[in-house]
KOLDORO-816088 format. One line per 4 residues: number of its first residue (from 0); their letters; for each residue x, y, z of C-alpha. Coordinates in Angstrom, 2 decimals, decimal comma. Example, Ala and Ser with C-alpha at 12.3 -4.5 7.8 and 13.67 -1.06 7.14 Angstrom:
<nodes>
0 = as = 12,30 -4,50 7,80 ~ 13,67 -1,06 7,14
</nodes>
This chain:
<nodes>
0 = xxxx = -11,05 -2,15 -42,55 ~ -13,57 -3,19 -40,41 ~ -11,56 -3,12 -37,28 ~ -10,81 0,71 -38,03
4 = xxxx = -14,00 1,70 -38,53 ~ -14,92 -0,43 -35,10 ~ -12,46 1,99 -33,63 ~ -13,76 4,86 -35,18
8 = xxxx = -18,15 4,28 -34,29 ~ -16,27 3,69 -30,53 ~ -14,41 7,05 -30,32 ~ -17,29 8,46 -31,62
12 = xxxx = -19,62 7,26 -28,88 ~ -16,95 7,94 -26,38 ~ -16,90 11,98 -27,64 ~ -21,02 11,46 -27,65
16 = xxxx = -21,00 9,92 -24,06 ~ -18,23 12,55 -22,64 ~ -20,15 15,17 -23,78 ~ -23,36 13,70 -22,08
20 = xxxx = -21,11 13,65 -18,75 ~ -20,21 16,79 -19,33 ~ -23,52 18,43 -19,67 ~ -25,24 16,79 -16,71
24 = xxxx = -22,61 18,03 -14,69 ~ -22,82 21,48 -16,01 ~ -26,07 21,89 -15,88 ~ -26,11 20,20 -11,87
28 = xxxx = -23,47 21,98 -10,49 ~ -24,85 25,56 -9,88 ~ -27,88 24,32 -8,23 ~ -25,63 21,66 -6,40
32 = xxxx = -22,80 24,01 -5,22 ~ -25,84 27,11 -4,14 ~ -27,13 24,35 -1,96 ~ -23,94 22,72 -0,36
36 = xxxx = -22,49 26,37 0,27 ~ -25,83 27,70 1,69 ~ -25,27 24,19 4,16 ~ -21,88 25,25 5,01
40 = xxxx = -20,00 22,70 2,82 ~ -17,61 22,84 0,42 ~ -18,46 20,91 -2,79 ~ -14,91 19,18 -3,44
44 = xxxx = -16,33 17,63 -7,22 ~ -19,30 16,23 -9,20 ~ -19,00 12,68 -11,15 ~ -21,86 11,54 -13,11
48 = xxxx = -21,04 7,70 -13,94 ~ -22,05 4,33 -14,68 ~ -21,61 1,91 -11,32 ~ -23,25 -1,70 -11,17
52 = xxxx = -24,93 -0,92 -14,47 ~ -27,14 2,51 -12,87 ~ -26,47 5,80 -13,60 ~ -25,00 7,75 -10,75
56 = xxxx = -24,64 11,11 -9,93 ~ -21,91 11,61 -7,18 ~ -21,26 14,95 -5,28 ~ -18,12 15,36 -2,87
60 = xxxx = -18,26 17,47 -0,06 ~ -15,79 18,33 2,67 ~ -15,98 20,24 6,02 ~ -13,85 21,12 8,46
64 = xxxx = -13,12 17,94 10,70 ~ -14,49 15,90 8,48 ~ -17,84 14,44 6,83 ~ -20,39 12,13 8,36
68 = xxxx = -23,17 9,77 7,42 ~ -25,51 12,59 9,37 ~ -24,01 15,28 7,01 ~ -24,20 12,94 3,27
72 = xxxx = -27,80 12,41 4,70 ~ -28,02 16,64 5,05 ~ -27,02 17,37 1,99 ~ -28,56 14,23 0,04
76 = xxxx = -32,02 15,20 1,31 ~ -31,41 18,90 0,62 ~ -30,58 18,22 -3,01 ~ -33,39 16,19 -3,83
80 = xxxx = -36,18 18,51 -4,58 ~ -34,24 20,72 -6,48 ~ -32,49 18,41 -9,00 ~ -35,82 16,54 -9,79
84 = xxxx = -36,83 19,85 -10,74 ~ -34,19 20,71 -12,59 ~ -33,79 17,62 -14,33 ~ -29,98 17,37 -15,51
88 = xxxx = -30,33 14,20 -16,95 ~ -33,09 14,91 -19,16 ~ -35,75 11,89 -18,07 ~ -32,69 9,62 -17,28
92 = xxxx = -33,00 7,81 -14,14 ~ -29,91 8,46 -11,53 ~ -29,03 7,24 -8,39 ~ -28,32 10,60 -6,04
96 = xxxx = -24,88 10,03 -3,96 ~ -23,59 12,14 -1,31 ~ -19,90 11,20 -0,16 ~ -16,60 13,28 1,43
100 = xxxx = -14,06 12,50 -0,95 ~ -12,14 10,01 0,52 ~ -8,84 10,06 2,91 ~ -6,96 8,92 -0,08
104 = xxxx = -8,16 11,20 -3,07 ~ -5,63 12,36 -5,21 ~ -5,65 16,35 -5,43 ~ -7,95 17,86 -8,24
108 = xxxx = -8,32 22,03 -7,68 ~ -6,23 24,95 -5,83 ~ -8,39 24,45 -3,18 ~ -7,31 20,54 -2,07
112 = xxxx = -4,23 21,77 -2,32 ~ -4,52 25,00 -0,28 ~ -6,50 22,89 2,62 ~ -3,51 20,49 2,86
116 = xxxx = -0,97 23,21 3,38 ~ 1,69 21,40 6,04 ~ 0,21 18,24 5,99 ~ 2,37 15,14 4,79
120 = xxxx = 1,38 13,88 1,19 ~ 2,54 11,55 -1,19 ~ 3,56 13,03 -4,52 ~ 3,76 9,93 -7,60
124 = xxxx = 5,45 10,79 -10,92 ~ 5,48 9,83 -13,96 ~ 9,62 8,88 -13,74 ~ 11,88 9,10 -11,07
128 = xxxx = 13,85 12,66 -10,76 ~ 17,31 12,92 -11,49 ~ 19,17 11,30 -8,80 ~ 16,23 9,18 -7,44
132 = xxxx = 15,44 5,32 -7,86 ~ 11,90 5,88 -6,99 ~ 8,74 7,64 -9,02 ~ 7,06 8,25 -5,32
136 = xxxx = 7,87 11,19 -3,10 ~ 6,75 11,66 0,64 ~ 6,95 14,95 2,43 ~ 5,23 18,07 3,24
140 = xxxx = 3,22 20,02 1,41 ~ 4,96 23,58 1,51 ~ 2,64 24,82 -2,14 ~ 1,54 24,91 -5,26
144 = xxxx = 1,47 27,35 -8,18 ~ 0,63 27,50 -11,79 ~ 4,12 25,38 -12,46 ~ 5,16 23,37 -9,47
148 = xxxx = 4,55 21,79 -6,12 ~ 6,81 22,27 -3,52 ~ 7,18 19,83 -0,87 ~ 9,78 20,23 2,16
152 = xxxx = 11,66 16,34 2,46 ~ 14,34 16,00 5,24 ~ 13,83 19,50 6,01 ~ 14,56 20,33 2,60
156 = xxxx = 12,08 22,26 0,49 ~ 11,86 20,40 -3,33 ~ 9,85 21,98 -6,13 ~ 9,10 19,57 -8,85
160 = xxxx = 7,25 20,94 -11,85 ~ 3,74 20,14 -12,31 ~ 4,26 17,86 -16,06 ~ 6,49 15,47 -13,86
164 = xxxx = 3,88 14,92 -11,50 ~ 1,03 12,07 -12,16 ~ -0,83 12,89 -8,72 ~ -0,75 14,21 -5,21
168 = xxxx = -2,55 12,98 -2,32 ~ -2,70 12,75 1,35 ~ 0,07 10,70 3,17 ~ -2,02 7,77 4,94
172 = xx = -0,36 5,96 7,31 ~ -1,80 2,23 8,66
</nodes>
């Protein structure tokens, strides 16, 4: 009995803590995306999390041909003033991080998807599809809807439906 209710004050907390996450994030992101559009950015995401034991609030932004130090700086320095006066953490201290999201980050909105239109990605799912040994497909990204993603393979357009898929992301090659 005592495990179970262990399990249950720890789900509990988890709902409490998501919920925190959730409204820091809400409450940043129309100041945060007013600013990074008005820059000439696009904001990609928002994470508010827990790294080395700090509290961290992380925005994403992307431009064409790609972010620099000079542009996290930008947009860091930018943001500054306006969340301190906004507060979104309600007292809580916060580190303020500025990144690009990464060569390898897996697709999260229309958007990624849209921007990577004809480029080669990797597409991982959760089993192989009939036919295949492998759960990983490489090819080119020909769309996405509401249902599927269609990537062209050996000159070959395959749509596999959206449940099958665990992630897309860019194809990086070393």
């Amino acid at each position: 009995m005592v495990a179970r209710s262990q399990l249950l004050l720890w789900g509990v907390y988890y709902f409490e803590a998501e919920g925190v996450i959730n409204n820091v994030i809400e409450r940043a992101r129309p100041v945060i995306e007013a600013i990074v559009s008005e820059l000439g950015y696009e904001l990609v995401d928002i994470e508010y999390k827990t790294l080395y034991g700090d509290k961290h609030l992380i925005v994403y932004i992307a431009k064409q041909g790609g972010v620099s130090l000079d542009d996290c700086e930008l947009v860091s320095n930018a943001l500054d003033g306006p969340l301190d006066a906004l507060d979104p953490t309600g007292d809580a201290p916060y580190c303020l991080d500025v990144s690009s999201p990464g060569l390898d980050r897996p697709f999260k909105t229309q958007r990624d998807f849209e921007r990577n239109y004809g480029e080669k990605v990797e597409v991982k799912l959760y089993a192989p599809l009939p036919g295949q040994k492998t759960k990983l497909i490489v090819g080119v990204l020909v769309s996405k809807t509401e249902s599927a993603v269609t990537v062209e393979v050996d000159g070959k357009p395959l749509e596999i439906e959206n449940q099958k898929i665990a992630l897309v992301r860019p194809f990086v090659e070393f």
